[in-house]
N, C-alpha and C positions, 0 to 999 in steps of 0.2 A: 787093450790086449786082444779084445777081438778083432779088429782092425787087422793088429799086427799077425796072428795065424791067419787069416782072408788074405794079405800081402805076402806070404812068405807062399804060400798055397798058387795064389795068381802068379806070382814072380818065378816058382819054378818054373810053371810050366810054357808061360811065353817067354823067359828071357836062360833058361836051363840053372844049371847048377853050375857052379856057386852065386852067379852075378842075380839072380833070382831072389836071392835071401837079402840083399842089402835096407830093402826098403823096408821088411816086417822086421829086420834085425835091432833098424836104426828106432824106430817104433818102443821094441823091447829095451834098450837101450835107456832111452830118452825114461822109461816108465821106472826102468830101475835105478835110474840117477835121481829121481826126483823122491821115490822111497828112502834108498840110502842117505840123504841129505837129513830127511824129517826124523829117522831112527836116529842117526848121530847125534844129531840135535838132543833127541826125545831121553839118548843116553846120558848126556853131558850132564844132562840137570836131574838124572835118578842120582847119579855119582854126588851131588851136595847133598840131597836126602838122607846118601848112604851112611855117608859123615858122621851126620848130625844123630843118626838112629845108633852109630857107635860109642857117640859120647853119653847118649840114656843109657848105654848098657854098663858105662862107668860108676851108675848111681849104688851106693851099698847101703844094705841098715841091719842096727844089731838086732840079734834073733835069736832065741833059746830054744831048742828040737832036738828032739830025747835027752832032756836034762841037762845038755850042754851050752855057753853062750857063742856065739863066735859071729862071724860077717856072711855075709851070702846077699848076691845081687838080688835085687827087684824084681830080676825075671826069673829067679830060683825061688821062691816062695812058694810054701804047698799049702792046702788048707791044715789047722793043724798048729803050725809057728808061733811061736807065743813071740810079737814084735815090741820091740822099745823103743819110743816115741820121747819126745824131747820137742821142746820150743823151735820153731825153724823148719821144724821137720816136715816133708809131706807124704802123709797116711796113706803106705804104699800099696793096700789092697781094704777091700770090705772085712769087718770083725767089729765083736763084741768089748767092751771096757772088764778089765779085770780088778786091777789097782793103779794107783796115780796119785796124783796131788794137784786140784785146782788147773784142772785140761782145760783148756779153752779150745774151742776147735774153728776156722773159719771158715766155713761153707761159700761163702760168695762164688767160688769159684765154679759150684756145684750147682748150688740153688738159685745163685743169683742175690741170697738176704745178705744185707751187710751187714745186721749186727753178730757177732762170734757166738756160739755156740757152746754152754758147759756141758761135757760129756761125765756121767755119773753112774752109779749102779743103778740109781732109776730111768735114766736116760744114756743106754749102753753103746748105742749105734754108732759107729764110726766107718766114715766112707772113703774111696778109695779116690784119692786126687784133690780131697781136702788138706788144709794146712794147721799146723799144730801154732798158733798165737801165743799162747801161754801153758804155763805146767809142764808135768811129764806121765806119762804110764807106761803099763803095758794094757796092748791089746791079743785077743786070740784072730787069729783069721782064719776065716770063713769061709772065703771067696775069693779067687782072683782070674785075673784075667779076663778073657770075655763074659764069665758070671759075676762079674763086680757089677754095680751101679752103673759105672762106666764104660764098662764093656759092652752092655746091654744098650746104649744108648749109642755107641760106637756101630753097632749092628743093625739098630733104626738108620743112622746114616749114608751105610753104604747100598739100602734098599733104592734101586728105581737107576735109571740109565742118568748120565750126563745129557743135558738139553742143550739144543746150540746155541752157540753165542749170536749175537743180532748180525755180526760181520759175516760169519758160515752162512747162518740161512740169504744173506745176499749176494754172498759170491753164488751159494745153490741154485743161486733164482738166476742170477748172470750166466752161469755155465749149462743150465737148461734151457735157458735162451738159443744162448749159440749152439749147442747140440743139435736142438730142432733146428736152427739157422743151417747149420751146415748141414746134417741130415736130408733137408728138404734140396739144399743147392748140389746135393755128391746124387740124388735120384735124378732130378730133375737135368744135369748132366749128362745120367748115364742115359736118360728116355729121349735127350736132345739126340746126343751121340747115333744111339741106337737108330732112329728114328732116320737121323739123317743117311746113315748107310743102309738103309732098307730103300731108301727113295733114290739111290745111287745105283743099287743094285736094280731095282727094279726098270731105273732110266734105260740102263744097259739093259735091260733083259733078262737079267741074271738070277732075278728071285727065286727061278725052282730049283735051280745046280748051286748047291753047297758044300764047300771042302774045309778041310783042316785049319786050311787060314784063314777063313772067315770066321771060325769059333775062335783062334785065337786073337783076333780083329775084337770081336765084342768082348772075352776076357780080358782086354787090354783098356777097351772102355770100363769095362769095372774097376781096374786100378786106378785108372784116372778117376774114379769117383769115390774111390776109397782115398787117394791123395788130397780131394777137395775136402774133404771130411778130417782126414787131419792138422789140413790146413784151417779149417773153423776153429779148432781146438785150443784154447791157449794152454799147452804143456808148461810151460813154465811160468803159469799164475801158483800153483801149489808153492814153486820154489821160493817164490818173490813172499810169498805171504810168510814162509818159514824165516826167511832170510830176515825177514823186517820186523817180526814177534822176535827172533831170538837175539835179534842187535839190541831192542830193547830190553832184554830181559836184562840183556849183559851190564849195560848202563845203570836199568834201574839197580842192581844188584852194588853197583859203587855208592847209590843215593842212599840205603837202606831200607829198598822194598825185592825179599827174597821170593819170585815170580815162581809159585808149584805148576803153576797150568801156564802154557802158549798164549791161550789163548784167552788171558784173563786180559793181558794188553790192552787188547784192541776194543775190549769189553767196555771196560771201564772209560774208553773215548768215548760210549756212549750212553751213560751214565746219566741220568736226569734228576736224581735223587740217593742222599745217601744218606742213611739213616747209622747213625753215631751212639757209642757207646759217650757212657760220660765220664767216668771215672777212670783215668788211667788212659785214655786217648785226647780229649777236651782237657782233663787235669793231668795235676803228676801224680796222681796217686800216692801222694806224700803229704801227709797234715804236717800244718806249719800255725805257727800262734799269728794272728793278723790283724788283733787290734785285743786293746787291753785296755780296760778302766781300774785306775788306781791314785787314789789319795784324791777327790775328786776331779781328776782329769782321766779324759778318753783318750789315748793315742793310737797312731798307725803305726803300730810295727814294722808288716812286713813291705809297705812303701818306701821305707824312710831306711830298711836296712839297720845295715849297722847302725847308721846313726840314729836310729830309733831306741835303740839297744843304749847305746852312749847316754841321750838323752833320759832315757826314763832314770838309767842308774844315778847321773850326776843330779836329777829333780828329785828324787824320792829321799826321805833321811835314812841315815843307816839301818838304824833299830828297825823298820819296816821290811827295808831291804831284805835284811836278814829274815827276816819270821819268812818273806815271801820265798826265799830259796827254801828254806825248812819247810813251807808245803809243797811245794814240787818235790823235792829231791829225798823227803823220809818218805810221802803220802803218795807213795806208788808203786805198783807191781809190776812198773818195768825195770829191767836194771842195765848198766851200761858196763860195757864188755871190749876187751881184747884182742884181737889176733894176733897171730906168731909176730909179725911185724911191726906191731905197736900202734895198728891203727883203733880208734874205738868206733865201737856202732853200740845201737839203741837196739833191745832187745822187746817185745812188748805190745798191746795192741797200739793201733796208730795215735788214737787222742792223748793217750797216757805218753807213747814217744814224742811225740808234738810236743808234750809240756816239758818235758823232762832233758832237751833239746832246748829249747827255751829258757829253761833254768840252768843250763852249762854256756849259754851262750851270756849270759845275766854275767859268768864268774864262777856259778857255785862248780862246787869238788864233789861228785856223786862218793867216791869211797871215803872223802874227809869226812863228809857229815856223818854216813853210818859210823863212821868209827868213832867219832866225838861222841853220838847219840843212840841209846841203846832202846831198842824198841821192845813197847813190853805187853801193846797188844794189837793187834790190826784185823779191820771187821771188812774183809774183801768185797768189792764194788758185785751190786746182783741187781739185775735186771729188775726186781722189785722193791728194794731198796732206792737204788736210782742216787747207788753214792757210796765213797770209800771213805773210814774213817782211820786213824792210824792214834794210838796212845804211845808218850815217847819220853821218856824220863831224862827232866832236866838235871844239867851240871848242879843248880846248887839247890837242889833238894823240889819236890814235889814231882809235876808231869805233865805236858803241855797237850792236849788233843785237836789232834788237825782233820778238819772232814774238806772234801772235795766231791762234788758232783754234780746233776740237774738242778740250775739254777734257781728254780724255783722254790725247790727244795728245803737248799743247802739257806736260801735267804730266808726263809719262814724259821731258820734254827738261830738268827744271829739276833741279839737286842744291840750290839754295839759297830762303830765301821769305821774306817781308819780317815778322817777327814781331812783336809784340804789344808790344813796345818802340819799331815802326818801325826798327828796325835788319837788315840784311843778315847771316841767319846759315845755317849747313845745316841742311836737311832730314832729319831723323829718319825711320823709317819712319813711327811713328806718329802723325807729321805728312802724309805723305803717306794715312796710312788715314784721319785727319781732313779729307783736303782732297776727299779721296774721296766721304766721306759727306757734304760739302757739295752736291761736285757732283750728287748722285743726289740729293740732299733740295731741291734748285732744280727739278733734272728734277719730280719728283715733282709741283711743283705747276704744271707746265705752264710752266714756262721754257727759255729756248733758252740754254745756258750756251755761254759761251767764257771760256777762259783767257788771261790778259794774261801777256808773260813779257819780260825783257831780262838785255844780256851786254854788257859793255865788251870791247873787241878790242883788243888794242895795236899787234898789227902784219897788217896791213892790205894786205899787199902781192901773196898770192894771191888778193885781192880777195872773197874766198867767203863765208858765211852763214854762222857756224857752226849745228851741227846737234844741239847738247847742250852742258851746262853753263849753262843760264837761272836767274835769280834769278827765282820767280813774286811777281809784281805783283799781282794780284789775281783774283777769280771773280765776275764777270759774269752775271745774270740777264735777258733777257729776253724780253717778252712784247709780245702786242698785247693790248690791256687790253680789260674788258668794257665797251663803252657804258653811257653811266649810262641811267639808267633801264628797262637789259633787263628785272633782273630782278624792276624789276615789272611794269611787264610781262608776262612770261610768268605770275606767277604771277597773272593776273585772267583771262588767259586758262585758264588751270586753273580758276577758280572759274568761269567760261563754260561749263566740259565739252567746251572745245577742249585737244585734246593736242600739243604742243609736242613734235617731234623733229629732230634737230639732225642735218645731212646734212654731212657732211666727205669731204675726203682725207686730213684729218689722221693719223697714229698714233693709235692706240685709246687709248692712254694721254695724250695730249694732249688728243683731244676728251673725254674722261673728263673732266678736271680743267674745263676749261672750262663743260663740259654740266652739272657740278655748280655751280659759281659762279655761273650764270645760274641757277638750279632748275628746269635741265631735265630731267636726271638724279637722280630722287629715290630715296628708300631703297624697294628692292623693285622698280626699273627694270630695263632690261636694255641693256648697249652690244656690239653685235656689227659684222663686217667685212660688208663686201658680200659675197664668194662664201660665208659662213655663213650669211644670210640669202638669198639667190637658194640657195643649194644644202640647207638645212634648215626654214628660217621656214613658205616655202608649204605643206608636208609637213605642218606640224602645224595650219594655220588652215585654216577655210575660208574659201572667194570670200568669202562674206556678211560676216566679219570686214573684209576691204580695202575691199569698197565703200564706201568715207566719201566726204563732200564734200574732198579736198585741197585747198590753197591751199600752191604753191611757192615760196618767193624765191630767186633767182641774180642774179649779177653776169656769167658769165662767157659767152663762146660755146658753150663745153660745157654750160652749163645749158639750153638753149635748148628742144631737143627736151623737158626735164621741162618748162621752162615754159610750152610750146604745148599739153602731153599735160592737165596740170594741169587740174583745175576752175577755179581763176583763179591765176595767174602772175603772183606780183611781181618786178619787174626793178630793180636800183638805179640811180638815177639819175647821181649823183657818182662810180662806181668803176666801172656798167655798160657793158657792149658796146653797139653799135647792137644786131648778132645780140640779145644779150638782150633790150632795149627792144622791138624789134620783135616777138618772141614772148610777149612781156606782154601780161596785163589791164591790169595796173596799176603805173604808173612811184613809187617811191618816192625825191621828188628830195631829200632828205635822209640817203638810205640807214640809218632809223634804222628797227629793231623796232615800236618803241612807234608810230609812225603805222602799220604795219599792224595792230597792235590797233585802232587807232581807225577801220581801215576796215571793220573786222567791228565793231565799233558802229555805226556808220552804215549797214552790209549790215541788221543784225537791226532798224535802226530802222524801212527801208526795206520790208521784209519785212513790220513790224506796222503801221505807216504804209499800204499797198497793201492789208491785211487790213480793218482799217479803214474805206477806201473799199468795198471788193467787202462787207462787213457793209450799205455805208450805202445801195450802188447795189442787191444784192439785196432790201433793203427796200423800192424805190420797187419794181424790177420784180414781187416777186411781189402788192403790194397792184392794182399797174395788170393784170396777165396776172389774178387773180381776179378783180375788180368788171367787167372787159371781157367775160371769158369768163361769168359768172353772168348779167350783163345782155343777154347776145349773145342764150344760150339761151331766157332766159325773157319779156326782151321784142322779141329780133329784130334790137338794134341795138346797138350800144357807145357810151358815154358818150364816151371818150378818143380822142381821133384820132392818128393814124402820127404826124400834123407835132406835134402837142400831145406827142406822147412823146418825141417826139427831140429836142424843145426840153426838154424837164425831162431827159435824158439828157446832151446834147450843151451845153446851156447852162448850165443851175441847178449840175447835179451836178457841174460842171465846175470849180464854184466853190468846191463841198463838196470837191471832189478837192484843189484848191488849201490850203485849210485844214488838211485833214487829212495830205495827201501832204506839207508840211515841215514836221511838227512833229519840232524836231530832240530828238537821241535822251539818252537819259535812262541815269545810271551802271546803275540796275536792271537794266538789259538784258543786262550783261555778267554776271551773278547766277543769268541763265537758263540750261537746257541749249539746244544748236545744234537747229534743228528739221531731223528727218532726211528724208530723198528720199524715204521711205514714206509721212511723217504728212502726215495729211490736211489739208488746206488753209481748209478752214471745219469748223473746231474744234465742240464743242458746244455752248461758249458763245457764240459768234458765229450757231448754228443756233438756240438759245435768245432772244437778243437779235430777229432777225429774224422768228421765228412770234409771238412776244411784241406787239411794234411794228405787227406784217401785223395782228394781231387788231383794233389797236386803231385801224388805219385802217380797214379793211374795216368793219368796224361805223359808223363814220360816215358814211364815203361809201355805204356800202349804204342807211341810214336818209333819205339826201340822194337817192341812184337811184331806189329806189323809193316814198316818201312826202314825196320834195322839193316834189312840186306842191301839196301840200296844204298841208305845214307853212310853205311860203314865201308860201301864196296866189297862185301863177301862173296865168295863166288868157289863153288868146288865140290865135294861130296859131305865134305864137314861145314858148309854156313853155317847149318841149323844149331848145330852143334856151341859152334864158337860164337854164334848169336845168343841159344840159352845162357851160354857163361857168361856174357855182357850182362843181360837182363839179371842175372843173379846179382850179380857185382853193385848194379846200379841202385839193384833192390837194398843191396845190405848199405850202401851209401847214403840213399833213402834215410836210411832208420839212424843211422851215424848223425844226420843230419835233425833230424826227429829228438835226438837225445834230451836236447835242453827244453825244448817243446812239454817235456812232462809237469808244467805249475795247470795248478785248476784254478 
């Protein structure tokens, strides 16, 4: 810009009005082509945001304010509201518990704890972005909006600037290169120039008589060195970089990764480490039953499918059968439900759905059996207890009590077990040391075990639970299984030279089993706790080891400060927070692994893509900053004009940017090692390519500047003229010729 007022200022006064304004115009031009591009861009993708923030304004919840009940949005809540809450639901601001029945609350999304949370009048506190698992109440609210929990944490977030990404600070380093470059070549022009007409003048005699046109003679050398200086420039590196960040954006956004930031792209090309949520990116975030001991045989469920399912029903005898859907389908506090359109879902925490899923997949009928079997007393599952019992009055007289829960437990209550005849016999010890080693060999590979157990009652009249004497039913397995295609996934990211570390709260022996199953944890790795690592890790690395490119994924509100802190920040789209979302680079609307591999292929395409270009656009600038500055010196004037350069900058190469900026990316790439925050930005071979290419324009257009009037035969008051428009021509043929020249 400054440039362009210093041309518009030079060009009045030696070339008059209007033909004066072309060159500082073309300047201004060029500067506001390359804004309006990035704004357009910068709008397109508020415009999905906009969307997306009108469907939250769709969310509604019932609410009683001054005595009355009725609906009012989420963003019309005042402190004050007395809100009603239901299973499903999520706790639309901070308040206190009034009345309810059996809340379960899940924090995970807040805290990070997985297990659910019972909300009580001794334990009143209910936060805002949590999820209602079980029960229903009413709450008072308190709080909302940026005074919520979440709001306050919302506001730690947006404290402190954006840092640049590793690709910025190396274009900044490139483009202060060449500033000084041309900088130093538009002085050194102008002190040639100058110089040389002081020692012309002085030849002649002439250095003490000065007139008007000798001050316009050296203002005219200033233009030429203000030309050479925008000829350093590449103007339309900005362009090429927009153009090539938002091709990808557009792509990724087909794959199902929704890009908030430009320039999370290019970020993630260079990406050395991603540190991974486990639950709900690595898993589905859906417990599933996945191995089961019964009648004494262990099988694999969820391997074998259906036909696991097939097999255990036709192996099992009836009578067993039965009793085992009767402890799933009475002996739980999830229930299974309808929509308008007659599809059913599982209402309920995960384990309890897991089994209850399990027991409709077996055959049983969730409403047959309540309706067959009338329940007469149920002692609900509590964190110190460590187990649900259910009393249940049979068809032909007495009452059958069924407990479910910590395996440990629920087997210390049984003397009897269903044996390998299907028959009801007693328990041996060394039936209990086998039932023992089942359960720790399920532990082992990362299963959440419960025990199934039942007792006929005959008299029924202290109405009580008994607390011992169970026949065990069977040993239960399960898990949240790995997504398909993690693990490969992660293992291309290994051939990438990205390393794959798996961030839980899990038990070390859970993510153990997991981080091997995916192959994140390989032989010679290490799985440590956080205060082992916060109180030992640092002690033995240095800084220079941590400094990697990161790239984080979460789902939760607790993830949010790593996801803001992160080099780029994937947030899940399906299981995520807002809090998450909005501390993201990048939304991954299918919460699956494998499309954040694909956004580090598309980063690193990006990256050689943008390389590419700055190869193709420092070949024009350094052939035009030579032939201008050679011809400046030795005949006084420049072939190339400001507007001739900004139009082969701002228009031609615009075109080369286009070509070259979406060439999409290629499996090779994932083969490569991550390009580090040190390595330098134009490679050898791309410095190779470009003095290479420079020689071989300079040599033509040199032979065209200085011996074009003879070899062309021009001759008259316009050679010079019709000569610069050759050298133009040749130059942009040059760069035509240049176009496929852009591989590194």
């Amino acid at each position: 810009m400054v440039c362009a007022v210093v041309s518009i200022g030079v060009g009045i006064g030696t070339e008059g009005w209007p033909k004066g304004m072309y060159d500082g115009l073309g300047i201004l031009i060029s500067i506001f082509l390359v804004v309006i591009v990035t704004a357009i861009s910068d709008y397109k993708q508020s415009l999905q945001f906009r969307d997306l923030d009108q469907e939250k304004k769709k969310i509604f919840v019932q609410v009683t304010r001054d005595g009355r009940r009725g609906k009012v949005s989420i963003y019309d809540l005042v402190v004050g509201d007395v809100v009603h809450i239901s299973t499903g639901d999520i706790v639309p601001a901070d308040g206190l518990f009034i009345t309810g029945y059996s809340l379960l609350i899940d924090e995970s999304s807040l805290s990070g704890e997985s297990e659910p949370v019972n909300v009580y009048e001794g334990k009143p506190f209910l936060l805002s972005g949590t999820k209602v698992q079980d029960g229903s109440g009413k709450m008072l609210v308190t709080a909302v909006g940026m005074r919520t929990e979440w709001g306050k944490l919302m506001e730690t977030l947006s404290e402190g600037g954006d840092n640049e990404t590793p690709l910025q600070v190396k274009l900044n380093g490139v483009a202060t290169v060449i500033g000084k470059i041309g900088l130093g070549f538009a002085v050194l022009t102008f002190l040639v120039l100058t110089v040389r007409f002081l020692v012309e003048k002085a030849l002649k005699h002439e250095f003490t008589s000065w007139s008007s046109a000798d001050a316009l003679t050296l203002v005219d050398y200033f233009a030429i060195a203000v030309t050479i200086l925008v000829v350093a420039v590449p103007e339309g590196l900005p362009l090429a970089v927009t153009l090539s960040l938002a091709f990808a954006m557009k792509k990724l956004m087909n794959d199902w990764a929704l890009v908030r930031r430009l320039s999370a792209c290019e970020t993630m090309g260079s990406a050395s480490c991603i540190c991974t949520d486990k639950t709900g990116t690595l898993t589905t975030n859906h417990m599933v039953v996945d191995k089961i001991w019964l009648a004494g045989k262990a099988m694999d469920m969820n391997m074998k499918g259906a036909k696991g399912k097939d097999f255990l029903k036709s192996e099992t005898r009836e009578e067993v059968l039965a009793i085992l859907l009767q402890a799933i389908l009475l002996n739980t506090s999830s229930e299974v439900v309808k929509d308008k359109e007659g599809k059913q879902s599982i209402l309920g925490t995960p384990t309890e759905s897991a089994l209850l899923e399990f027991g409709l997949l077996l055959g049983g009928d969730f409403v047959a059996h309540h309706g067959e079997n009338k329940t007469l007393k149920v002692e609900p599952f509590s964190s110190v207890r460590k187990k649900m019992s259910v009393l249940v009055a049979r068809p032909d007289g007495g009452a059958r009590a069924f407990c479910k829960g910590a395996s440990e437990i629920v087997l210390g209550m049984c003397d009897k077990i269903v044996d390998e005849e299907g028959n009801f016999a007693s328990m041996s010890e060394e039936q209990v040391k086998n039932m023992t080693d089942v359960i720790y060999g399920f532990a082992s590979e990362a299963l959440r075990t419960l025990c199934l157990a039942f007792k006929d009652v005959d008299d029924t009249s202290n109405g009580n639970i008994p607390e011992g004497g169970y026949t065990l039913i069977t040993i239960v397995g399960i898990k949240d299984p790995v997504r398909p295609g993690v693990k490969e996934a992660v293992k291309t990211c290994l051939a990438a030279g990205i390393t794959v570390r798996m961030v839980t709260g899990d038990n070390i022996h859970t993510a153990k089993a997991i981080a091997k199953e995916c192959g994140i944890l390989t032989e010679g790795g290490i799985a440590i706790e956080g205060p082992e690592f916060r109180g030992n890790t640092l002690g033995y690395h240095s800084q220079e080891e941590f400094d990697e490119v990161v790239a984080v994924t979460g789902d939760g509100t607790n993830d949010a400060p790593a996801l803001h802190e992160a080099d780029i920040g994937f947030a899940m789209g399906i299981a995520g927070t807002e809090v998450a979302k909005e501390s993201a680079d990048v939304i991954i609307m299918n919460d699956d692994f494998t499309t954040i591999v694909n956004v580090a292929k598309w980063g690193r395409s990006v990256y050689i893509n943008i390389q590419k270009f700055v190869q193709f656009q420092l070949t024009v600038n350094v052939v035009a900053l030579v032939i201008n500055f050679v011809s400046a010196c030795i005949s006084g004037s420049a072939p190339l004009t400001a507007v001739q350069l900004l139009w082969v900058n701002m228009i031609m190469d615009t075109l080369g940017a286009l070509a070259l900026a979406t060439e999409p990316p290629k499996d090779e790439l994932m083969k490569r090692r991550p390009v580090g925050k040190g390595t330098s930005f134009i490679t050898r071979a791309m410095w190779r390519n470009i003095i290479g290419h420079s020689i071989y324009q300079l040599a033509v257009l040199g032979v065209l500047n200085f011996d074009g009037k003879s070899l062309l035969r021009l001759h008259g008051s316009d050679a010079t003229e019709v000569l610069d428009t050759v050298i133009f021509n040749t130059f942009v043929f040059c760069q035509v010729h240049l176009s496929p020249f852009g591989y590194i």
